[in-house]
Structure formats: C-alpha cells, structure tokens
N, C-alpha and C positions, 0 to 999 in steps of 0.2 A: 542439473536440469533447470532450464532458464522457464519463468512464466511468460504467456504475454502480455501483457498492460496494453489496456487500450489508450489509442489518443486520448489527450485531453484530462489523463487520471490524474488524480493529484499525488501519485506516486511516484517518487523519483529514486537515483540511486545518490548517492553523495560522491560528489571528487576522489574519497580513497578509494570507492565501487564497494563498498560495503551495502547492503540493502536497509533501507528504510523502515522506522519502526510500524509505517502502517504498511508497505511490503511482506514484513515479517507477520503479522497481526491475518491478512489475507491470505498466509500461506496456511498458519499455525489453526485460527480460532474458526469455530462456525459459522455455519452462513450469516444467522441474525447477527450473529455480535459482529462479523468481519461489514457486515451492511454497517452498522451503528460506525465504527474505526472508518471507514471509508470515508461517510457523509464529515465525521469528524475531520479527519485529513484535509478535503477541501475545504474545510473553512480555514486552515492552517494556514496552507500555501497562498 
C-alpha cells in the first residue's frame, strides 16, 4: 500500500526505493510526534 505525499514534503524515497526514515516515522509514530519528525525533516532536506 503506497501513501500519498504531498507536493513539496520533504519526504522522499532513496535510489534503491527504500523509504525514508521520516516516511517510516509518518507511517509508524502518532500524530504529535510524526508533526514534530516532519517539521524536523524539512529542515534536513
């Protein structure tokens, strides 16, 4: 089952298409925390 990402996420997949630790983090963790991993991720990218 694929998610959708919106434009502009700072979620991506890697070359091998393996998914991404804040991909993994939005699937797995709850709302607040996946908010908190999100905000984090764009400051990544």
């Amino acid at each position: 089952m694929r998610v959708i990402i919106p434009a502009g996420s700072a979620i991506r997949t890697t070359a091998q298409g393996m998914r991404s630790p804040c991909e993994d983090a939005r699937l797995e963790l709850p709302r607040d925390t996946f908010r908190e991993i999100t905000r984090s991720c764009s400051l990544v990218s």
